[in-house]
mmCIF file as Biopython writes it, N, C-alpha, C and O atoms, coordinates in Angstrom:
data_model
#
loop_
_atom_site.group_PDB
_atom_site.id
_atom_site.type_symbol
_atom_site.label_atom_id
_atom_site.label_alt_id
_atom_site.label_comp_id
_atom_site.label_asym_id
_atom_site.label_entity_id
_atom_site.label_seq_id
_atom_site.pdbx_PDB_ins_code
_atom_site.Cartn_x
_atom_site.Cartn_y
_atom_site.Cartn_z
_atom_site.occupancy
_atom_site.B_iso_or_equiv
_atom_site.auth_seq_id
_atom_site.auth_asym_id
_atom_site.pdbx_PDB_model_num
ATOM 1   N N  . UNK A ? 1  ? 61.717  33.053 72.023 1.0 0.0 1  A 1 
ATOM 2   C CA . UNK A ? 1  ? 60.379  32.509 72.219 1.0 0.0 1  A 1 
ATOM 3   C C  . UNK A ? 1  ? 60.274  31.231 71.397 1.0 0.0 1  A 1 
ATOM 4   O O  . UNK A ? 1  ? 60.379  31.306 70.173 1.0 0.0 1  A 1 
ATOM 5   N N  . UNK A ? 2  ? 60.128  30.386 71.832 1.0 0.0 2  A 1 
ATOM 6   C CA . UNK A ? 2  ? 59.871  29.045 71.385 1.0 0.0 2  A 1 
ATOM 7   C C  . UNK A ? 2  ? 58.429  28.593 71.416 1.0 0.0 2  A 1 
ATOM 8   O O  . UNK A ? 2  ? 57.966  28.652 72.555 1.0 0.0 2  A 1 
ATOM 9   N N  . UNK A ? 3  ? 57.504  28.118 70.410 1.0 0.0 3  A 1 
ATOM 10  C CA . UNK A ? 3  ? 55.999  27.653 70.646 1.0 0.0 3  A 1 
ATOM 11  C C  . UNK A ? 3  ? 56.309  26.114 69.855 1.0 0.0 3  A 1 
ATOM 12  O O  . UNK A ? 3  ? 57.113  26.075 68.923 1.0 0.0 3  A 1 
ATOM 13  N N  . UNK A ? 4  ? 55.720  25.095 70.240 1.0 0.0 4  A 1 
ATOM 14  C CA . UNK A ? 4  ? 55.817  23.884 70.122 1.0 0.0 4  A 1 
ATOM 15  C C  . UNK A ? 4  ? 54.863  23.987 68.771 1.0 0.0 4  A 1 
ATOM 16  O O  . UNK A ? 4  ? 55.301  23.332 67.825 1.0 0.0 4  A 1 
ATOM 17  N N  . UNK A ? 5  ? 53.568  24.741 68.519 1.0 0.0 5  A 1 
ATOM 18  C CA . UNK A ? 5  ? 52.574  24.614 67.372 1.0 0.0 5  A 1 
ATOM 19  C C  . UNK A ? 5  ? 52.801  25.480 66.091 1.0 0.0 5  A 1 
ATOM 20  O O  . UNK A ? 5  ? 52.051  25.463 65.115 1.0 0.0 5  A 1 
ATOM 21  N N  . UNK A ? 6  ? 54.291  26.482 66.255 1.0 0.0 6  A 1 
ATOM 22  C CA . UNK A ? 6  ? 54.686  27.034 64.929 1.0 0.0 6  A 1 
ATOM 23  C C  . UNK A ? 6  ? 55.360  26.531 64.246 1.0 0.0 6  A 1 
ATOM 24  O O  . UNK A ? 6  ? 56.079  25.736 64.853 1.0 0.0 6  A 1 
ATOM 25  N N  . UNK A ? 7  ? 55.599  26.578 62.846 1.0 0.0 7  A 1 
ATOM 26  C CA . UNK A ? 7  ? 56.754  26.217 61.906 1.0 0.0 7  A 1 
ATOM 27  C C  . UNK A ? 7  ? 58.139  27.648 62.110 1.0 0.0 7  A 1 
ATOM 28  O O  . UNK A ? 7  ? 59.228  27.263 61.684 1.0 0.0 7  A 1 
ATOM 29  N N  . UNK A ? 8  ? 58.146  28.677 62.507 1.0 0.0 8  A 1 
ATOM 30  C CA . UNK A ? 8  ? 58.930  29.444 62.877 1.0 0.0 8  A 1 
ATOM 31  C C  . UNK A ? 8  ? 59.098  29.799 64.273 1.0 0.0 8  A 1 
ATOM 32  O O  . UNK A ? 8  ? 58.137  29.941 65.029 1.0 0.0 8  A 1 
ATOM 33  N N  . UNK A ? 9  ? 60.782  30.000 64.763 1.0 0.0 9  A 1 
ATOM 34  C CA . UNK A ? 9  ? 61.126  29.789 65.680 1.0 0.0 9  A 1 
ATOM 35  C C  . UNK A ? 9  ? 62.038  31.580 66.064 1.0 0.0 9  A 1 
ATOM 36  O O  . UNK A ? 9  ? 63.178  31.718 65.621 1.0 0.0 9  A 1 
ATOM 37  N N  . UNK A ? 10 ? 61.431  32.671 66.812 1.0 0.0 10 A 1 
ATOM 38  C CA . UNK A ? 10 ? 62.221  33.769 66.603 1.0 0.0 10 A 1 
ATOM 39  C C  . UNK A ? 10 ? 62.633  33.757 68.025 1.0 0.0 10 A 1 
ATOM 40  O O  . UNK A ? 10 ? 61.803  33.700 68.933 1.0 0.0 10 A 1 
ATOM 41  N N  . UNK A ? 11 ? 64.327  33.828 68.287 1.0 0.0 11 A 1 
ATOM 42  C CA . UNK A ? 11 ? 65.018  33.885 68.957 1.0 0.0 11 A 1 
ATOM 43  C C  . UNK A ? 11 ? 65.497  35.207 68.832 1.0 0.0 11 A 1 
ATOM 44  O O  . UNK A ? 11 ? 65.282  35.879 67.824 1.0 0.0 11 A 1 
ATOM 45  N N  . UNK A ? 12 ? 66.452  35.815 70.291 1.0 0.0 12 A 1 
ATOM 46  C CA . UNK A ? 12 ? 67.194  36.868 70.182 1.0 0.0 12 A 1 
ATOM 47  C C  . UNK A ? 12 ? 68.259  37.024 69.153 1.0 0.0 12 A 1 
ATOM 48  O O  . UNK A ? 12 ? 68.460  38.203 68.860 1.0 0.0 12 A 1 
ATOM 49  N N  . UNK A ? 13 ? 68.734  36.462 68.749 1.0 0.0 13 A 1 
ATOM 50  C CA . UNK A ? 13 ? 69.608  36.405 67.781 1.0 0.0 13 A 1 
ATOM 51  C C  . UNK A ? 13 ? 69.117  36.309 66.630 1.0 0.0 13 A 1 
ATOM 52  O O  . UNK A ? 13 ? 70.033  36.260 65.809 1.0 0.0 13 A 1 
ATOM 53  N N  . UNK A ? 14 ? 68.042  36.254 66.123 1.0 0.0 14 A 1 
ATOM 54  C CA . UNK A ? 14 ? 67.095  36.346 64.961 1.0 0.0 14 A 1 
ATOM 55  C C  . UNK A ? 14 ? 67.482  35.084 64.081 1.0 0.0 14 A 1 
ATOM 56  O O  . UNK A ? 14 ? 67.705  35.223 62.878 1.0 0.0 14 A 1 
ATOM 57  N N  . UNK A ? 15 ? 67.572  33.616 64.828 1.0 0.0 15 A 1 
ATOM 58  C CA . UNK A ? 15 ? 67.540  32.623 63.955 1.0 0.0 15 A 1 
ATOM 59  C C  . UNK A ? 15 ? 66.328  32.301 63.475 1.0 0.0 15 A 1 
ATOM 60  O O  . UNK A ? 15 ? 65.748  33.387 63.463 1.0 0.0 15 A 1 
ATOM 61  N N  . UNK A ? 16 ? 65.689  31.606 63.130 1.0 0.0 16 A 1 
ATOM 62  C CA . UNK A ? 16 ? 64.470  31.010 62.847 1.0 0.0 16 A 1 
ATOM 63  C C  . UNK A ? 16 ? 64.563  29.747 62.183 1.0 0.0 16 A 1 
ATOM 64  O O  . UNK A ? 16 ? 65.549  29.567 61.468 1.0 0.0 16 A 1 
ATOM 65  N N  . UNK A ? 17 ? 63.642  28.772 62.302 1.0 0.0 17 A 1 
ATOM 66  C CA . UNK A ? 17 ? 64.174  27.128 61.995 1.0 0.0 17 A 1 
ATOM 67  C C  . UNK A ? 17 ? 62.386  27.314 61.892 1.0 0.0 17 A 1 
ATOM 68  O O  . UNK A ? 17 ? 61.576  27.945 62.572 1.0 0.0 17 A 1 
ATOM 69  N N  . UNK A ? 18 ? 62.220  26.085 60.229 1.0 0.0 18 A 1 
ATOM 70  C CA . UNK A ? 18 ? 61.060  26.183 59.543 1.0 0.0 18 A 1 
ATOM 71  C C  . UNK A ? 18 ? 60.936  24.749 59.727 1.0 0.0 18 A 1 
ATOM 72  O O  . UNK A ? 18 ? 60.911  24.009 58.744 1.0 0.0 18 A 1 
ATOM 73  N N  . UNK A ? 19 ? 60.890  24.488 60.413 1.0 0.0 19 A 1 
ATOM 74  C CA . UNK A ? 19 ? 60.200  23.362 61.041 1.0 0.0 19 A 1 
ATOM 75  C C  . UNK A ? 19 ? 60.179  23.045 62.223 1.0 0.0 19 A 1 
ATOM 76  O O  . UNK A ? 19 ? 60.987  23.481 63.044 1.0 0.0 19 A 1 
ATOM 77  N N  . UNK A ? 20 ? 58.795  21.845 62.614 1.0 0.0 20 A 1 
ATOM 78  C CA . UNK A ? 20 ? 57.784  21.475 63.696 1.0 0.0 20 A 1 
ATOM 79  C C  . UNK A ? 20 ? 59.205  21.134 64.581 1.0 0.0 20 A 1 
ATOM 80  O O  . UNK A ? 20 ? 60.111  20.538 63.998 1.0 0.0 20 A 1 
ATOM 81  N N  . UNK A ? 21 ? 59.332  21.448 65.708 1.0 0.0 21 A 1 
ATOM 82  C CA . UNK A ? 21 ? 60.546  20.450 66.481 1.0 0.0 21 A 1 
ATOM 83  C C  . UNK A ? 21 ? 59.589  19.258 67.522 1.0 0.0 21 A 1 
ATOM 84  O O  . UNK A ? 21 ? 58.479  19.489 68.003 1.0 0.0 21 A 1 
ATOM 85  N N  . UNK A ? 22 ? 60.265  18.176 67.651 1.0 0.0 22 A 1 
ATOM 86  C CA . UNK A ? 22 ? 59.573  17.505 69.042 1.0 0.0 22 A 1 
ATOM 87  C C  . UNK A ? 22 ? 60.009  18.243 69.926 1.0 0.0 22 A 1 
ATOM 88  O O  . UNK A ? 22 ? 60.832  19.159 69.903 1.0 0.0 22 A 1 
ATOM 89  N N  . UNK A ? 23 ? 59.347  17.746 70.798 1.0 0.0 23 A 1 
ATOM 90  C CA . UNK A ? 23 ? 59.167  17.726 72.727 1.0 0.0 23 A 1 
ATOM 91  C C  . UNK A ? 23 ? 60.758  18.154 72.724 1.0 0.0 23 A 1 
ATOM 92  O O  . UNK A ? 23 ? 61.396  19.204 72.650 1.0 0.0 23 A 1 
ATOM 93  N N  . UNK A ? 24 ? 61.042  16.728 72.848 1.0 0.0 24 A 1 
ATOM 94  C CA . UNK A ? 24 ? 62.464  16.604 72.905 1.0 0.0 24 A 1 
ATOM 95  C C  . UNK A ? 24 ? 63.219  17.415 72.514 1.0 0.0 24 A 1 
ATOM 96  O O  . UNK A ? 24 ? 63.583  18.236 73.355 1.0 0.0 24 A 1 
ATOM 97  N N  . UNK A ? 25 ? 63.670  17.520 71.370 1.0 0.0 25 A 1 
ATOM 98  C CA . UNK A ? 25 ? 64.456  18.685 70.586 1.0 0.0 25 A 1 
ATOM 99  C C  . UNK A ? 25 ? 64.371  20.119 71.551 1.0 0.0 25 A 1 
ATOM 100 O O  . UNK A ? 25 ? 65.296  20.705 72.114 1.0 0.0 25 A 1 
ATOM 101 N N  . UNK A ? 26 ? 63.141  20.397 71.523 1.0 0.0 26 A 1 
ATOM 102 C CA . UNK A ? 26 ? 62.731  21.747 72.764 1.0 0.0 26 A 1 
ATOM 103 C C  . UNK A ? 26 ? 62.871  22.135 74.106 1.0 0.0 26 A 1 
ATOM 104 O O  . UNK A ? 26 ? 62.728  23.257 74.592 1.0 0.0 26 A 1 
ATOM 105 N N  . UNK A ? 27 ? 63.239  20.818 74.775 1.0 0.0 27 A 1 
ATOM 106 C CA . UNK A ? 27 ? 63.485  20.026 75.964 1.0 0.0 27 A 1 
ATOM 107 C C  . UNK A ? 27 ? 65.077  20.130 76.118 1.0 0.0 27 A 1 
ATOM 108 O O  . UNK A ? 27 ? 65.554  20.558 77.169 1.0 0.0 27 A 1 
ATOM 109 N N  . UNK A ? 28 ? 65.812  19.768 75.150 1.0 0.0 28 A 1 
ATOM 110 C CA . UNK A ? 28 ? 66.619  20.043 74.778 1.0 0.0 28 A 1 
ATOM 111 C C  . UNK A ? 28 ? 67.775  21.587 74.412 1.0 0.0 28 A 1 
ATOM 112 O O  . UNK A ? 28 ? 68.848  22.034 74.819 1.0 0.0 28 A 1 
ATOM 113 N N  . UNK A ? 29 ? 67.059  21.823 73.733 1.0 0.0 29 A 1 
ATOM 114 C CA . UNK A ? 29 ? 67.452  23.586 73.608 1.0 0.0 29 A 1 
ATOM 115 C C  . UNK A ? 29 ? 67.258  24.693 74.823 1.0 0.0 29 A 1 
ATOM 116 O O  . UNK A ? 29 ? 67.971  25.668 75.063 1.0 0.0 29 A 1 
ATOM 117 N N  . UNK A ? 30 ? 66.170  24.276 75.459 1.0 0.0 30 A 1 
ATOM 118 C CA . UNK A ? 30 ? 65.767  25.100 76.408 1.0 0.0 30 A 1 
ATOM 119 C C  . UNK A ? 30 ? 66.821  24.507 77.778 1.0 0.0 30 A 1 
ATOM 120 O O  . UNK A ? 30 ? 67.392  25.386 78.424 1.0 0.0 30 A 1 
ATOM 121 N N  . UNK A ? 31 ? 66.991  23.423 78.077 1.0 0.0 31 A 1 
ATOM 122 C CA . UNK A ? 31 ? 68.426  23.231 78.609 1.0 0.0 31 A 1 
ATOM 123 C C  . UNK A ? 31 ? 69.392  23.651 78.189 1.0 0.0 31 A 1 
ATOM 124 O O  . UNK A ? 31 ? 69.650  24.374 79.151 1.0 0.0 31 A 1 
ATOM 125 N N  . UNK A ? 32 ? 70.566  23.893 77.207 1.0 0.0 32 A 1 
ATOM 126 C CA . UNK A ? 32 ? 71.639  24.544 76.751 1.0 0.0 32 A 1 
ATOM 127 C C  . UNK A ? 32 ? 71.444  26.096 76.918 1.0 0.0 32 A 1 
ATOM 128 O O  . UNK A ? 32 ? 72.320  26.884 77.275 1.0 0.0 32 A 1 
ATOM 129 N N  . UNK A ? 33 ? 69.925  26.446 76.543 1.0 0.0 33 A 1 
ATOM 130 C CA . UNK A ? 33 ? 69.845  27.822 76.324 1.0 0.0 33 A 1 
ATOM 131 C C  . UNK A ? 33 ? 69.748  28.295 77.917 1.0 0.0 33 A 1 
ATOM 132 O O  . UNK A ? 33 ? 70.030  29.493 77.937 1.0 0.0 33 A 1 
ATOM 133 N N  . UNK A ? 34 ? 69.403  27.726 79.520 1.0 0.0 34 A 1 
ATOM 134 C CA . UNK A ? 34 ? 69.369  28.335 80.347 1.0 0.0 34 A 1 
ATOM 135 C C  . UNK A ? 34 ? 70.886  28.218 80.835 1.0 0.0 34 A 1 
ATOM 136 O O  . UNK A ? 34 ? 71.138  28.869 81.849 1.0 0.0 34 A 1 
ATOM 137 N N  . UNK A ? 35 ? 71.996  27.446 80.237 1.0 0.0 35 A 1 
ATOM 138 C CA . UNK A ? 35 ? 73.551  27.191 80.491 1.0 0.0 35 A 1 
ATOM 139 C C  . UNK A ? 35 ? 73.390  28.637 80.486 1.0 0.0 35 A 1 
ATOM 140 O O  . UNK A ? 35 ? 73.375  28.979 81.668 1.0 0.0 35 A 1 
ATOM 141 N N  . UNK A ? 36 ? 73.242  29.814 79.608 1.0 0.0 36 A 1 
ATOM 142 C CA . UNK A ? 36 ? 73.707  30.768 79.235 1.0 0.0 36 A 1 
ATOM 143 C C  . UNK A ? 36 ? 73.619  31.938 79.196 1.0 0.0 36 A 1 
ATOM 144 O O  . UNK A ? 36 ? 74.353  32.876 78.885 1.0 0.0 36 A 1 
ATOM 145 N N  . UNK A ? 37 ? 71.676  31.670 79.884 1.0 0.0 37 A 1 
ATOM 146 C CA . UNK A ? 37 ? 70.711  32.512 79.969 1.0 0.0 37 A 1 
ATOM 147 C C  . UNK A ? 37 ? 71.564  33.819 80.812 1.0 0.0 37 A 1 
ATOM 148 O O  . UNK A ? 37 ? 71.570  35.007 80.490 1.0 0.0 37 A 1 
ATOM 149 N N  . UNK A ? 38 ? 72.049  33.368 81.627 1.0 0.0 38 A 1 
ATOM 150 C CA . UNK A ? 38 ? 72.333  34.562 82.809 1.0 0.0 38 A 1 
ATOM 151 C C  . UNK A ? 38 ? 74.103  35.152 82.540 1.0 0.0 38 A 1 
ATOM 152 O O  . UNK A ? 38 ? 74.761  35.551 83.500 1.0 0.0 38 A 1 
ATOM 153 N N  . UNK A ? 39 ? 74.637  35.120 81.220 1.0 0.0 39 A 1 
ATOM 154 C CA . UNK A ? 39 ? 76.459  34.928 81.230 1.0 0.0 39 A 1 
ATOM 155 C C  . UNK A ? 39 ? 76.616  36.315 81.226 1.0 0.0 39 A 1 
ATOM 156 O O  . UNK A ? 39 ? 77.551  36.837 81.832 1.0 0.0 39 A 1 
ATOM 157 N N  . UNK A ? 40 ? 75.666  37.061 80.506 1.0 0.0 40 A 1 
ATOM 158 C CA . UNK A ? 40 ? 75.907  38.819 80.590 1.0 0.0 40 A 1 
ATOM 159 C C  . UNK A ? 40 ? 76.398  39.205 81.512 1.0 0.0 40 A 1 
ATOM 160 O O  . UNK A ? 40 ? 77.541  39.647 81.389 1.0 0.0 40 A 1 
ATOM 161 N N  . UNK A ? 41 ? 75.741  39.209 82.873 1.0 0.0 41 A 1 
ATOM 162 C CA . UNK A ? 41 ? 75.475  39.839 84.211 1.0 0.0 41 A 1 
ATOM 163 C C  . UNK A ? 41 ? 77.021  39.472 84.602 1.0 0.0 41 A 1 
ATOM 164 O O  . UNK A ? 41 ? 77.554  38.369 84.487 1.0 0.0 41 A 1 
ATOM 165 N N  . UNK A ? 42 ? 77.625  40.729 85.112 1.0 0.0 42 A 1 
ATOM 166 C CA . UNK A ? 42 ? 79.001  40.650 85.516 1.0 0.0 42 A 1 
ATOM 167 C C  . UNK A ? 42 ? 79.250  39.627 87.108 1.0 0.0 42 A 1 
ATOM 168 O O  . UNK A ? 42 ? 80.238  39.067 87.582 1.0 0.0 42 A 1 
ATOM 169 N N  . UNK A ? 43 ? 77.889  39.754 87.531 1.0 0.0 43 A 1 
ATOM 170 C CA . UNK A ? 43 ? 78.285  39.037 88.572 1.0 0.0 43 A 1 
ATOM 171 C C  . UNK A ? 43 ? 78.500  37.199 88.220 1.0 0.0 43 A 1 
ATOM 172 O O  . UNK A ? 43 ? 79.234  36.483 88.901 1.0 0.0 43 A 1 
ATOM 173 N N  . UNK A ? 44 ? 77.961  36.874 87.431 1.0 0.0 44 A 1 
ATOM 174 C CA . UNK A ? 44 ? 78.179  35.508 86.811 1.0 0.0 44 A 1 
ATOM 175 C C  . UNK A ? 44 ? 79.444  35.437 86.131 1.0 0.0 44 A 1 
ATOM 176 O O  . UNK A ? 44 ? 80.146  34.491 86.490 1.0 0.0 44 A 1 
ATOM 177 N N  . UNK A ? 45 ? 79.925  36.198 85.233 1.0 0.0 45 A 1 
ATOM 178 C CA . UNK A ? 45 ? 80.737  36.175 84.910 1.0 0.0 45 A 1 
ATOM 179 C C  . UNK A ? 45 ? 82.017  36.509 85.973 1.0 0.0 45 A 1 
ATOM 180 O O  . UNK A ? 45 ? 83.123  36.206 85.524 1.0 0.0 45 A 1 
ATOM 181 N N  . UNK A ? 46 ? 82.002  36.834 86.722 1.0 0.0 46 A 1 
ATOM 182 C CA . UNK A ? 46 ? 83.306  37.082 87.651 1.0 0.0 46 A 1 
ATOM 183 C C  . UNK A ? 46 ? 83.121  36.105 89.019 1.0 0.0 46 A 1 
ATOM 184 O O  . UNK A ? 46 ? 84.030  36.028 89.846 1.0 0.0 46 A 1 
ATOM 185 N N  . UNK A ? 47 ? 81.519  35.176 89.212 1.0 0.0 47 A 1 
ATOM 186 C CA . UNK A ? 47 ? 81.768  34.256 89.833 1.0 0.0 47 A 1 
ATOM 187 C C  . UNK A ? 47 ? 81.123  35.045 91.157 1.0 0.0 47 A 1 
ATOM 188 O O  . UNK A ? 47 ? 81.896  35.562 91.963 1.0 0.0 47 A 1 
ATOM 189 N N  . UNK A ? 48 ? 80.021  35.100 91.305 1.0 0.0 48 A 1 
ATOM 190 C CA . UNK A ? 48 ? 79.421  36.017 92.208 1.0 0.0 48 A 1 
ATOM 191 C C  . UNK A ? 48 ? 80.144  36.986 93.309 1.0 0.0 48 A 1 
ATOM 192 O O  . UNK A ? 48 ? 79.804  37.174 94.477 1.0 0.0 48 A 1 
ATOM 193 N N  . UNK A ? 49 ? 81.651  37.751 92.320 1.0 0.0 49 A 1 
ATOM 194 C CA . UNK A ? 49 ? 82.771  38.766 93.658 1.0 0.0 49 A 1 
ATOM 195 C C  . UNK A ? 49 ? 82.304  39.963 92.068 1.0 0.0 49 A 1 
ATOM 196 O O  . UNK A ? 49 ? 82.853  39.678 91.004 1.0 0.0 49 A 1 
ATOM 197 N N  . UNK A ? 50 ? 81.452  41.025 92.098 1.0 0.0 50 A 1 
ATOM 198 C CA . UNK A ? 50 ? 81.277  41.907 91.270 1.0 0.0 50 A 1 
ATOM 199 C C  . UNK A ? 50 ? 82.549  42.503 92.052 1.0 0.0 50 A 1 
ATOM 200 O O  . UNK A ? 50 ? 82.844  42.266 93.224 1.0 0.0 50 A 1 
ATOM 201 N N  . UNK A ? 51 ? 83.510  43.656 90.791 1.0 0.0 51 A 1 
ATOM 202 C CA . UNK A ? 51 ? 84.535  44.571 91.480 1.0 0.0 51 A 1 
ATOM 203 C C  . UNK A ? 51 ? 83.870  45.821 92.353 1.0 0.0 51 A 1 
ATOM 204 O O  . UNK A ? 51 ? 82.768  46.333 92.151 1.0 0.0 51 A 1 
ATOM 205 N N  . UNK A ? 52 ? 84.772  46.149 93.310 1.0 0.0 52 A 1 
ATOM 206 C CA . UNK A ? 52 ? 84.167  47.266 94.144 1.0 0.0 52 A 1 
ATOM 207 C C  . UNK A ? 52 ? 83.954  48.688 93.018 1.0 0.0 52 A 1 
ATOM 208 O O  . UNK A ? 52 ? 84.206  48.785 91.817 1.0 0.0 52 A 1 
ATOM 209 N N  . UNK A ? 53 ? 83.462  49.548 93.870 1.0 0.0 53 A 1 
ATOM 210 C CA . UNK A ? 53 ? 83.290  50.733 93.612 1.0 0.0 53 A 1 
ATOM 211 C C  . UNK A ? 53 ? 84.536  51.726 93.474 1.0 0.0 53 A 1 
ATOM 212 O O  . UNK A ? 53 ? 84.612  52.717 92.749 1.0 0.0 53 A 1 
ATOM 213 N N  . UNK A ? 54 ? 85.571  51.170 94.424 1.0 0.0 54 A 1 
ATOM 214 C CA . UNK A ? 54 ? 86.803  51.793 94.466 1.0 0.0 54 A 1 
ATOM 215 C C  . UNK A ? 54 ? 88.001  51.118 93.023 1.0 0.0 54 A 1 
ATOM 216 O O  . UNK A ? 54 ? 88.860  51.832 92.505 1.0 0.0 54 A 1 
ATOM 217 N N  . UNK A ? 55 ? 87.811  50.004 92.727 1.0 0.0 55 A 1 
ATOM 218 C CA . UNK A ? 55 ? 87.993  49.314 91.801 1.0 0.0 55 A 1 
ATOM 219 C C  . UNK A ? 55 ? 87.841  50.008 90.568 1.0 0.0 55 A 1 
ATOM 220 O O  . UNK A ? 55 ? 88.737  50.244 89.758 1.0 0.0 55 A 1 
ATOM 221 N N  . UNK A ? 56 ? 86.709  50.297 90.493 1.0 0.0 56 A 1 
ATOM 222 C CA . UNK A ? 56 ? 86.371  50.270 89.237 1.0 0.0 56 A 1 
ATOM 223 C C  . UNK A ? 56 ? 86.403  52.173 88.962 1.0 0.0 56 A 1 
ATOM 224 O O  . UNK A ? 56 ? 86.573  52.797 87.914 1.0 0.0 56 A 1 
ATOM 225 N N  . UNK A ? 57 ? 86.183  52.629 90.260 1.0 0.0 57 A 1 
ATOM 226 C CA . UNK A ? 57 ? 87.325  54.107 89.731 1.0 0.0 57 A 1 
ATOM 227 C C  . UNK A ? 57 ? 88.390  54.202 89.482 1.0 0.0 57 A 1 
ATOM 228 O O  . UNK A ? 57 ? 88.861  54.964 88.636 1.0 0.0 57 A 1 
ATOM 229 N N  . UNK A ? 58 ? 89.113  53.267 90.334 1.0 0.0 58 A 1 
ATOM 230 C CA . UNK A ? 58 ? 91.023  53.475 89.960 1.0 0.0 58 A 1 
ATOM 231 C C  . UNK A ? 58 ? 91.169  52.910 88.548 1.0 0.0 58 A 1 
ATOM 232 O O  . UNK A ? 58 ? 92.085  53.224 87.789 1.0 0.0 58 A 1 
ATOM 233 N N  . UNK A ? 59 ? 89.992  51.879 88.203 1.0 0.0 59 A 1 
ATOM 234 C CA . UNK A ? 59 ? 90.372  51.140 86.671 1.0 0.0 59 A 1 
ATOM 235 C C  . UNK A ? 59 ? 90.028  52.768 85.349 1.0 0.0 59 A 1 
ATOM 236 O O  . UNK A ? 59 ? 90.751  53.114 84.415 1.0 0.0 59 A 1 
ATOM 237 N N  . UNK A ? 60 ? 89.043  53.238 85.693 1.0 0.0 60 A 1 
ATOM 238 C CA . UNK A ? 60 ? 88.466  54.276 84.906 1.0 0.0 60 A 1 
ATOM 239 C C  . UNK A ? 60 ? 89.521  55.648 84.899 1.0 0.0 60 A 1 
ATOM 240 O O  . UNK A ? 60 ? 89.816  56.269 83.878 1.0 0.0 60 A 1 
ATOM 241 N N  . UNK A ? 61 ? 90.084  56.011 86.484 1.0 0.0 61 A 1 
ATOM 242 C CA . UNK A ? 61 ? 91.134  56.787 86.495 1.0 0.0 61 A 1 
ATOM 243 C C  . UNK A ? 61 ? 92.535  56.349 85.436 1.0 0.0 61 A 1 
ATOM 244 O O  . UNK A ? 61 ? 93.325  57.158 84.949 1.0 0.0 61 A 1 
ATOM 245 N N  . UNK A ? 62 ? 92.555  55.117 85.294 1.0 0.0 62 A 1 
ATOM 246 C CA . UNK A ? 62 ? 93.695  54.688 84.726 1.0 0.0 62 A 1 
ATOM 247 C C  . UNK A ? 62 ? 93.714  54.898 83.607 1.0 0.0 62 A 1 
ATOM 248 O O  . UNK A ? 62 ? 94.749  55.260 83.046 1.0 0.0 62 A 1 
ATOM 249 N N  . UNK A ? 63 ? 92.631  54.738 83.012 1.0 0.0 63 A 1 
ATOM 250 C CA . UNK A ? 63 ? 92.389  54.695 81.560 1.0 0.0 63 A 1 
ATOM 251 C C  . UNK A ? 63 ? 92.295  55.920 81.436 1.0 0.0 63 A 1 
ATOM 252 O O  . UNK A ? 63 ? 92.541  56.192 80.261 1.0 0.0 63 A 1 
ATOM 253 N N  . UNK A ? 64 ? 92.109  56.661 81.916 1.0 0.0 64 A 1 
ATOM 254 C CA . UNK A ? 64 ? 91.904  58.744 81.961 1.0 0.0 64 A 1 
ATOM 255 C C  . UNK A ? 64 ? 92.976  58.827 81.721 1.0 0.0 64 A 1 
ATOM 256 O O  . UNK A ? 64 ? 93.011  59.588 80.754 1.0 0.0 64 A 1 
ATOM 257 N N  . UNK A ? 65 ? 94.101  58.493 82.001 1.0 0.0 65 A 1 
ATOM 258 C CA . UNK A ? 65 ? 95.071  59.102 82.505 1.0 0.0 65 A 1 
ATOM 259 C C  . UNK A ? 65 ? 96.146  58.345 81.160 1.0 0.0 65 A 1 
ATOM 260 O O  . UNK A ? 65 ? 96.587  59.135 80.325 1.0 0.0 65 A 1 
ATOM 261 N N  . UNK A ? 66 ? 96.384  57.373 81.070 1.0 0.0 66 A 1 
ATOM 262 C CA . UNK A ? 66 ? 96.724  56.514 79.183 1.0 0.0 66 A 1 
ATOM 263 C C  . UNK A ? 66 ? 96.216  57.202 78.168 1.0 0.0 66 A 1 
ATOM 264 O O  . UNK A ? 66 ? 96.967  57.587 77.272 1.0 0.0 66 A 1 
ATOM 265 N N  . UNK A ? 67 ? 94.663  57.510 78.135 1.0 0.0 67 A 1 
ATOM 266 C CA . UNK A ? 67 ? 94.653  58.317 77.056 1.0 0.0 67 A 1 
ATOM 267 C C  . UNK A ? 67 ? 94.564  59.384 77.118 1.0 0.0 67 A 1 
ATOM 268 O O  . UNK A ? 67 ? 93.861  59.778 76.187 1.0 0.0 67 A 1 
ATOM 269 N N  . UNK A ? 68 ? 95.064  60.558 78.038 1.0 0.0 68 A 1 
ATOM 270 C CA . UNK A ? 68 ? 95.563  61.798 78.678 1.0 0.0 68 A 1 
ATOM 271 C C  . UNK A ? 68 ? 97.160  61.582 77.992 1.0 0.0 68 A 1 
ATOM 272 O O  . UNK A ? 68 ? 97.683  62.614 77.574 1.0 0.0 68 A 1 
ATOM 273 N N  . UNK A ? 69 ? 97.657  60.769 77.910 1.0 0.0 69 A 1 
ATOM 274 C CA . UNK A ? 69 ? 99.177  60.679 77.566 1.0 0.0 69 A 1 
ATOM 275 C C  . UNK A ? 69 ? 99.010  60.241 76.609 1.0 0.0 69 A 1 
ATOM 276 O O  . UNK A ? 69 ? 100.177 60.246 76.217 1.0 0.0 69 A 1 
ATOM 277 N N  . UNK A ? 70 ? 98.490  59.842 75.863 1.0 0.0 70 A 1 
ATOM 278 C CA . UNK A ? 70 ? 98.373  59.322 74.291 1.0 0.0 70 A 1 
ATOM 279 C C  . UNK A ? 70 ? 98.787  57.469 74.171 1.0 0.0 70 A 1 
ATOM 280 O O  . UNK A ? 70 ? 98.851  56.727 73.191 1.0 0.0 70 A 1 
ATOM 281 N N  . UNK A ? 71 ? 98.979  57.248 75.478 1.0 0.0 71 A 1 
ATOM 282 C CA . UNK A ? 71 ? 99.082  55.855 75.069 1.0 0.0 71 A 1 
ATOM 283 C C  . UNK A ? 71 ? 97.516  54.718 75.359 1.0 0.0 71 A 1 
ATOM 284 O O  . UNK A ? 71 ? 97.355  53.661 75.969 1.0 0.0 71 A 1 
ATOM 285 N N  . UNK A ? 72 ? 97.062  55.170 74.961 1.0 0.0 72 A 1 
ATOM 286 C CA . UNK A ? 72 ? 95.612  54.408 74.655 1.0 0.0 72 A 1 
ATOM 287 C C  . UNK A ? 72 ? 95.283  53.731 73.259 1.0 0.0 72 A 1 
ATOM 288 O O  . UNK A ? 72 ? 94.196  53.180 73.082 1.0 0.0 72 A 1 
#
């Protein structure tokens, strides 16, 4: 949350910056910060092809089955 009329600034990451910013500066941040806004979501990150359903059992079977044998 960014307000242009506070001296504190509380972000998700719990920075806070004690001072007034300009326009600009805010104008600024809030561009870089929507670069990134969305990077969680697997579908951004893999480039809008999320893995299938069948995928992502054989990946989970696999891993069952490594640390079923101790190599995990």
């Amino acid at each position: 949350m960014i307000r242009d009329d506070v001296k504190i600034i509380v972000t998700p990451t719990g920075v806070s910056l004690k001072e007034v910013l300009i326009k600009e500066v805010v104008k600024a941040l809030n561009e870089e910060a929507s670069i990134y806004m969305n990077y969680e979501i697997p579908e951004v990150k893999l480039g809008g092809n999320p893995p299938s359903g069948k995928e992502n059992r054989r990946t989970r079977r696999m891993l069952e089955l490594r640390k079923r044998k101790g190599r995990l």
